[in-house]
C-alpha positions as CSV (number, residue, x, y, z in Angstrom):
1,X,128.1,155.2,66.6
2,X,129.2,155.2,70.2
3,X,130.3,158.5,71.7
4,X,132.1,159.6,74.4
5,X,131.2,162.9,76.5
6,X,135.2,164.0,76.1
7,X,135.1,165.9,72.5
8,X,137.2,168.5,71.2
9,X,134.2,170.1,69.5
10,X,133.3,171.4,73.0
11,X,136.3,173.0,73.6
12,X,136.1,174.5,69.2
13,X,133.0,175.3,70.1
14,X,133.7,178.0,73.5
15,X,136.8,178.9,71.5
16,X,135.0,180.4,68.4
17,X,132.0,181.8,70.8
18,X,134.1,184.3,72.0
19,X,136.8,184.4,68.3
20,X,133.4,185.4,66.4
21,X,131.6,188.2,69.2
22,X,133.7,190.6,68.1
23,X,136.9,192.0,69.6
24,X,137.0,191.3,73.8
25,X,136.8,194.7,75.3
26,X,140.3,196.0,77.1
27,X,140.5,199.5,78.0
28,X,138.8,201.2,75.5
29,X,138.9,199.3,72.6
30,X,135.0,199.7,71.0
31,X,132.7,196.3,70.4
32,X,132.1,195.5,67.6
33,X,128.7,193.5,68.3
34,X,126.0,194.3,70.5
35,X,125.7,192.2,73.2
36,X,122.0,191.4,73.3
37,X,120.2,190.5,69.7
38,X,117.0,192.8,69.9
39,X,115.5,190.8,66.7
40,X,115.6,187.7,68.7
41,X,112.8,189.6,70.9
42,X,109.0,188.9,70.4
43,X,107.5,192.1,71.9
44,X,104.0,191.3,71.0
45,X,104.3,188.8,74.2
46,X,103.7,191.1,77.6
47,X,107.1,190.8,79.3
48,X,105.3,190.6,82.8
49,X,103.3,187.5,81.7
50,X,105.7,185.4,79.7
51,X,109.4,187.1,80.0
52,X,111.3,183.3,78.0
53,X,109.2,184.1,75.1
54,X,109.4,188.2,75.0
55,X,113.1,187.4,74.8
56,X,113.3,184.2,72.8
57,X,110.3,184.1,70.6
58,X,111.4,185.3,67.1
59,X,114.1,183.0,68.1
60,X,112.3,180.3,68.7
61,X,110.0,181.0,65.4
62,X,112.8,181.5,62.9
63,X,114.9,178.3,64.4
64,X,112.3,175.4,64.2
65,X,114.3,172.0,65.8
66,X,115.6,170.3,62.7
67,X,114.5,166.9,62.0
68,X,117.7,165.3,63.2
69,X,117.4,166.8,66.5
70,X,115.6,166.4,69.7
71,X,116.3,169.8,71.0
72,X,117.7,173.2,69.7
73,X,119.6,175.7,70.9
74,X,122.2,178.4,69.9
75,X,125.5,176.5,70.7
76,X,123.7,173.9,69.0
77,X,124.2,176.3,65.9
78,X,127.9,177.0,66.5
79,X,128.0,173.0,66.6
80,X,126.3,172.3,63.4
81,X,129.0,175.0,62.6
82,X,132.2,173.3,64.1
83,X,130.7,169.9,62.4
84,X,130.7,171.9,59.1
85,X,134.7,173.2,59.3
86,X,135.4,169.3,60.8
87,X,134.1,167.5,57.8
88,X,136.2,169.7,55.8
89,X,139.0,168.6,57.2
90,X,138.5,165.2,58.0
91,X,137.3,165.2,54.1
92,X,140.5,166.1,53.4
93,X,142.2,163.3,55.3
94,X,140.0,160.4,54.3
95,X,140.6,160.8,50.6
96,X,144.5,160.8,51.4
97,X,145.5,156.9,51.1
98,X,148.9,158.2,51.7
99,X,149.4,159.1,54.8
100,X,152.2,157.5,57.0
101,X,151.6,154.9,59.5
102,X,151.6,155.5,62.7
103,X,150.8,159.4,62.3
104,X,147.3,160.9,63.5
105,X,146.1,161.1,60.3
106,X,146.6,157.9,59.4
107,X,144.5,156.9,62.5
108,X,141.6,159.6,61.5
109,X,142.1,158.4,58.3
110,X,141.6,154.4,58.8
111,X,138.4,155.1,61.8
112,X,136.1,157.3,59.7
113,X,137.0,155.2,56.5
114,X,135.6,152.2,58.7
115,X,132.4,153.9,59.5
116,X,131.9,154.8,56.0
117,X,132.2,151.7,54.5
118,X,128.3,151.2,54.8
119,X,129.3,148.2,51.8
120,X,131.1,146.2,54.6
121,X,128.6,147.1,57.0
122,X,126.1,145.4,55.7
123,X,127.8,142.5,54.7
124,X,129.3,142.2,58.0
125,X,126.1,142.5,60.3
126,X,127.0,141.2,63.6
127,X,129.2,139.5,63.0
128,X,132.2,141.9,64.3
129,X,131.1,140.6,67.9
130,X,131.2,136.9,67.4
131,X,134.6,137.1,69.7
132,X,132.5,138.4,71.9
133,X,129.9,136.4,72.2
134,X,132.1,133.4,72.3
135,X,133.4,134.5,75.6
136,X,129.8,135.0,77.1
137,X,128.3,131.8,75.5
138,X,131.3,129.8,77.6
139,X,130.1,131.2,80.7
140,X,129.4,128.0,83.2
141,X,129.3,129.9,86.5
142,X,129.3,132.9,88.4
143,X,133.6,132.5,88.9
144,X,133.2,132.8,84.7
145,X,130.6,135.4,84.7
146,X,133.0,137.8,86.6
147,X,135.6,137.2,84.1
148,X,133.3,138.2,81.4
149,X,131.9,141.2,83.9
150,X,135.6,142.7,83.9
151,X,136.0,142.4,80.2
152,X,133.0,144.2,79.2
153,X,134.1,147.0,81.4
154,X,137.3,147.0,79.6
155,X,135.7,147.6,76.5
156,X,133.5,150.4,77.7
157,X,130.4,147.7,78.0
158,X,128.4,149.0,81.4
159,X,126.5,145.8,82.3
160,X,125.6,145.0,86.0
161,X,127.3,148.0,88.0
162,X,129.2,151.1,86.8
163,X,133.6,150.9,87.4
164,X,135.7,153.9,87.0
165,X,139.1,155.3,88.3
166,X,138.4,159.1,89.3
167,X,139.7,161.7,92.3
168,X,138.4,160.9,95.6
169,X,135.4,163.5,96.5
170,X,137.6,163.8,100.1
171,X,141.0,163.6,99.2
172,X,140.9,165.4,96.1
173,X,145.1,164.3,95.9
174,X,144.2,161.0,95.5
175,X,142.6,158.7,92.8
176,X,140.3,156.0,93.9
177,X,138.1,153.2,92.1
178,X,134.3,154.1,92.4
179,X,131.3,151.5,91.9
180,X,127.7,152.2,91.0
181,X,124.6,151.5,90.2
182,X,123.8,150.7,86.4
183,X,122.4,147.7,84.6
184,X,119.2,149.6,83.1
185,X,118.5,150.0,79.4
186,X,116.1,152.7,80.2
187,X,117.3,156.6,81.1
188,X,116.5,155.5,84.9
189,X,114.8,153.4,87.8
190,X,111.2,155.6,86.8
191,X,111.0,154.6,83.8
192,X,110.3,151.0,85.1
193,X,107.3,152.0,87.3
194,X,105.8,155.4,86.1
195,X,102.2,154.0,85.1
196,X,101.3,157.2,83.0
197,X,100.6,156.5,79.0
198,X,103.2,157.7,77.6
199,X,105.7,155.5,80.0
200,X,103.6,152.7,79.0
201,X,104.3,152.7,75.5
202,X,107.8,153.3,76.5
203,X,108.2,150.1,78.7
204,X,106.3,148.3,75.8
205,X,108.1,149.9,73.3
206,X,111.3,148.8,75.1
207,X,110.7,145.3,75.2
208,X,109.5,144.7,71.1
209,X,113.4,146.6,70.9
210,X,115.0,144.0,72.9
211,X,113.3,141.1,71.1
212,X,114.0,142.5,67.6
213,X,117.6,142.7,68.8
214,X,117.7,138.8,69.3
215,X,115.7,138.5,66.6
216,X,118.5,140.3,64.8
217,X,121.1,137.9,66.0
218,X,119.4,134.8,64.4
219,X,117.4,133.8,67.4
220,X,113.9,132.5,66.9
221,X,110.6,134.6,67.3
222,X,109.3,133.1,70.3
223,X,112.9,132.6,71.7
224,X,113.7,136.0,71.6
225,X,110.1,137.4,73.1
226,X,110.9,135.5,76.1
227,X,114.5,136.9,76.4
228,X,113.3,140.2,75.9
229,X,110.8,139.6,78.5
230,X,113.3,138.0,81.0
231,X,115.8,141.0,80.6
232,X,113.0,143.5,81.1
233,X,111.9,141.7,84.9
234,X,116.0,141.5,85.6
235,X,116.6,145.1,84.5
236,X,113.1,146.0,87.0
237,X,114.4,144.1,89.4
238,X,117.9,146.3,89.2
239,X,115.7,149.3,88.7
240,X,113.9,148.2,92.3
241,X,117.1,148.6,94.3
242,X,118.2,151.8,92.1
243,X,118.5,155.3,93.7
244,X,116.4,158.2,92.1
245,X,117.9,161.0,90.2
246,X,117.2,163.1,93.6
247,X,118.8,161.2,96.2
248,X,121.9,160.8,93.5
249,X,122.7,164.5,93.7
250,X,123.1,164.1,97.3
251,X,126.9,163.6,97.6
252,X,127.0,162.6,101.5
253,X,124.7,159.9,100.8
254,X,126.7,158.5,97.7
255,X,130.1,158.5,99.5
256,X,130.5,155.4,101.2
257,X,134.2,154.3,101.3
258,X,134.7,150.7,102.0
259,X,137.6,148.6,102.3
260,X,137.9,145.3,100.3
261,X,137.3,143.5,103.6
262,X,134.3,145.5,103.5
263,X,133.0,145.0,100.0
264,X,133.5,141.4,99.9
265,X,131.4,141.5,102.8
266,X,129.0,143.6,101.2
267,X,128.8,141.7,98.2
268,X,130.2,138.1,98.7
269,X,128.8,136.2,95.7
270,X,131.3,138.5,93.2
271,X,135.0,137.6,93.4
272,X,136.3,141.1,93.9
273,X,139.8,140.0,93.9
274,X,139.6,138.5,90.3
275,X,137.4,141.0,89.0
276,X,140.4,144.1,90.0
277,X,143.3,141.6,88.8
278,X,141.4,141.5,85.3
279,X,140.3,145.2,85.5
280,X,144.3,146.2,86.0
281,X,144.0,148.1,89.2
282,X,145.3,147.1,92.5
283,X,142.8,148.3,95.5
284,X,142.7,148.4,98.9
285,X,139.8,150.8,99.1
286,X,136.6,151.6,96.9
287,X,133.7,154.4,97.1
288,X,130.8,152.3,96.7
289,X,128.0,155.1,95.9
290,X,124.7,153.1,96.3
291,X,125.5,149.9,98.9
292,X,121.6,148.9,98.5
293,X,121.8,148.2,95.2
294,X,125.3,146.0,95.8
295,X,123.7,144.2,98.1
296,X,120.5,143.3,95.8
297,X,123.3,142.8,93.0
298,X,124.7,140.2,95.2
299,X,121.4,138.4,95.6
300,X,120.5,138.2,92.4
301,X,124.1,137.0,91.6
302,X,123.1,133.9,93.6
303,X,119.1,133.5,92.4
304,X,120.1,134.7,88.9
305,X,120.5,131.8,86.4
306,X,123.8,131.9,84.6
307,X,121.7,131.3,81.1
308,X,119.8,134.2,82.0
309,X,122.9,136.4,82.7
310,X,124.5,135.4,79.3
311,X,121.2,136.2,77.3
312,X,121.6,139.9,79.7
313,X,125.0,139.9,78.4
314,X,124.4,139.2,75.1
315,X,121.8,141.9,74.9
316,X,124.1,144.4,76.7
317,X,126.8,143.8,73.9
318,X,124.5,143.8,70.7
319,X,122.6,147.0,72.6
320,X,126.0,149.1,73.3
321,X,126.9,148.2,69.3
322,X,123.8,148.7,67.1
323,X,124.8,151.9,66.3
324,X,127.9,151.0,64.5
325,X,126.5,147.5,62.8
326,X,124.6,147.1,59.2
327,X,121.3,149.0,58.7
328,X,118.8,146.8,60.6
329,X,120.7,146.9,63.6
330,X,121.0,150.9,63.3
331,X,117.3,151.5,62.4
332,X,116.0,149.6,65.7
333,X,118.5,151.4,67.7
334,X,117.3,154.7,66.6
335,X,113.4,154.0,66.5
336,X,113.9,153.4,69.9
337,X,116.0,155.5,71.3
338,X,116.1,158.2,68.3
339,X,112.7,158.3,67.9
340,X,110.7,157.0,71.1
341,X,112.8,158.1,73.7
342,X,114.2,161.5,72.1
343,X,111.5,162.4,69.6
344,X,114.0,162.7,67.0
345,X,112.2,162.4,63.6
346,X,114.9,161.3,61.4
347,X,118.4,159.4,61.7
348,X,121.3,161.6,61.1
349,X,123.2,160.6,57.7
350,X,126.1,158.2,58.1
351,X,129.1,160.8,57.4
352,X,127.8,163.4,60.7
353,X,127.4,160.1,62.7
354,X,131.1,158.5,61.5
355,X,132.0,162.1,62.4
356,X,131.0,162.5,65.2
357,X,132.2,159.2,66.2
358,X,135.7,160.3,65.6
359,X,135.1,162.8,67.2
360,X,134.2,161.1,70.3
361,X,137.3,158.9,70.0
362,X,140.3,161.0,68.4
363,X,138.9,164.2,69.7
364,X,142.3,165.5,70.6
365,X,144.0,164.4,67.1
366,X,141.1,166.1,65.2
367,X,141.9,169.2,67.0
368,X,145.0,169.2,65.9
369,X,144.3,169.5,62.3
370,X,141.2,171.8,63.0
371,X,143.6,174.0,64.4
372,X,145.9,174.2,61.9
373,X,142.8,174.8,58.9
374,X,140.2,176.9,61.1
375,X,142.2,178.5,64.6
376,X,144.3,181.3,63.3
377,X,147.3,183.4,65.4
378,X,145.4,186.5,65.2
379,X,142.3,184.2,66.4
380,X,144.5,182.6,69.4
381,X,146.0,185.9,70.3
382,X,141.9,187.4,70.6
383,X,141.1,184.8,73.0
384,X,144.4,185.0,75.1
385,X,143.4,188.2,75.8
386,X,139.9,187.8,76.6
387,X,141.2,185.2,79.5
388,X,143.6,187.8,80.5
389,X,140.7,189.9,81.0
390,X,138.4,187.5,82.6
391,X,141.3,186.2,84.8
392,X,141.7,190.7,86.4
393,X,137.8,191.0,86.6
394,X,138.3,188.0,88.8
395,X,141.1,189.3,90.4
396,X,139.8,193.1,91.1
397,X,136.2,191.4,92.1
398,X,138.3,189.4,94.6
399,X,140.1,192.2,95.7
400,X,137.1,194.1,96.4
401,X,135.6,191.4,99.1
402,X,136.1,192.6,102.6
């Protein structure tokens, strides 16, 4: 399922963190849990030679990572718990056929009951994207690949570059659009060039995914081995012109603020003026946050054939969806990703992934009926006044400053 990083289980999740400590200490109102666990301690372990595991290692031996997971953690607990109370209540909602049009449950309702359908699913395959795929097989010319390049975007598809709309890091008043660097099926530009074994099994790994993608879409064996093998050396040559994850944290050097004068100069081969009209945003300035990899962008635009962009496209499209297609196209995605990349031993089953997907997209409506089951008045009024009382130890430690 595709997710987004805005969910209301994050915010359920801080919420009953602090609900289910105990009572937040005002005046002198007694706790009513300790704050520190002493059975999570391992005190065979010599503090002075391995202080993680003195504190953490009965933890860490009583929690083994569960099969679906690539990592573990306590507010991975009070997720698994959240996901527990939210299945009740979407539950609830799914087997309502009743509810009104229009109304958030309906929507809940009709997207989780979509996901579920694992019946339709398979009958269906790929074949939800065929209106998408007829707009990339059309493609004639780079004027026509824009088009398609703006469309993707509008449906959450990142193919050459990143877009967004977000505050300007300078003028924190103002929104601006921001470009960047993207294109890569793998987590980043390294994975392209490390040359250790295990990044070679990944890079080999990555292609045999690719081709069993096309494979997937009806294309022949050999056919889609050398599309596979043709998006790898486009994505490497992407990955080539790619900043690495330490110059990206340096927010001087990915603040370059261009006017359009100055971006079509930067990148003339792309037709910046139809790509905003179709995006729906009228600019007269952009942050471009890597310029080097705009500038090999607009090479390759020109050296590029358009056959290979569409077959790029078309793998972008089937990539970005596998998760939500019939089984074959969810068991590649996850061997590769899931398994390869993550180390996760075992798919998750389909209602925690349809829920979680609904999470990801109706985050807010959900919370609206997980309030209503799970977030009582006595629970809203506990955590009201534990940000009452973080908001005067904030204001007496400020007072105290010279």
């Amino acid at each position: 399922m595709k997710k987004k990083y805005t969910s209301i289980l994050l915010i359920l999740m801080s919420m009953n963190m602090f609900v289910n400590a105990g009572t937040p200490v005002s005046g002198n109102s007694p706790e009513k849990n300790k704050a520190i666990d002493l059975s999570n301690f391992d005190t065979t372990v010599n503090p002075r030679n391995d202080f993680y595991n003195y504190v953490n290692g009965n933890w860490l031996k009583n929690n083994p990572i569960p099969p679906t997971e690539n990592l573990w953690g306590s507010f991975n607990e009070l997720r698994e718990k959240n996901l527990k109370n939210l299945r009740i209540v979407i539950g609830n909602v799914a087997e309502d056929n009743s509810t009104p049009q229009g109304t958030i449950k309906q929507k809940i309702h009709d997207f989780y009951n979509t996901g579920m359908d694992s019946v339709k699913r398979e009958k269906d395959g790929a074949t939800p994207l065929n209106e998408i795929f007829g707009r990339i097989a059309i493609i004639k010319n780079t004027d026509e690949l824009v088009k398609v390049l703006a469309y993707l975007q509008t449906i959450q598809i990142r193919n050459i570059f990143a877009f967004g709309v977000d505050q300007d890091d300078k003028s924190s008043t103002e929104m601006i659009v921001k470009l960047h660097q993207a294109g890569l099926g793998l987590p980043d530009r390294d994975y392209y060039f490390n040359k250790d074994d295990n990044s070679v099994k990944i890079q080999m790994e990555y292609r045999l995914y690719i081709g069993k993608l096309f494979e997937l879409l009806g294309d022949k064996t050999e056919d889609a081995v050398k599309e596979a093998e043709m998006i790898y050396n486009l994505e490497t040559e992407l990955a080539k012109a790619s900043r690495k994850r330490v110059e990206l944290r340096d927010p001087e050097l990915n603040y370059n603020k261009k006017t359009m004068a100055e971006l079509k100069t930067l990148v003339p081969n792309m037709d910046w003026d139809n790509f905003f009209r179709l995006m729906g945003v009228n600019v007269t300035t952009v942050v471009v946050g890597q310029p080097d990899f705009f500038t090999a962008v607009n090479a390759m635009l020109k050296s590029t054939p358009i056959e290979d962009w569409k077959n790029y496209l078309r793998y972008k499209v089937i990539s970005s969806f596998a998760g939500d297609l019939s089984s074959a196209f969810v068991n590649e995605s996850f061997h590769f990703y899931g398994t390869i990349l993550s180390g996760t031993k075992e798919i998750k089953p389909l209602w925690k992934r349809c829920l979680e997907a609904t999470d990801g997209e109706l985050g807010e409506a959900l919370g609206q009926l997980y309030v209503e089951r799970f977030f009582s008045a006595d629970a809203k009024k506990r955590v009201n006044l534990m940000v009452d009382n973080l908001i005067a130890a904030y204001k007496d430690r400020i007072n105290k400053v010279d």
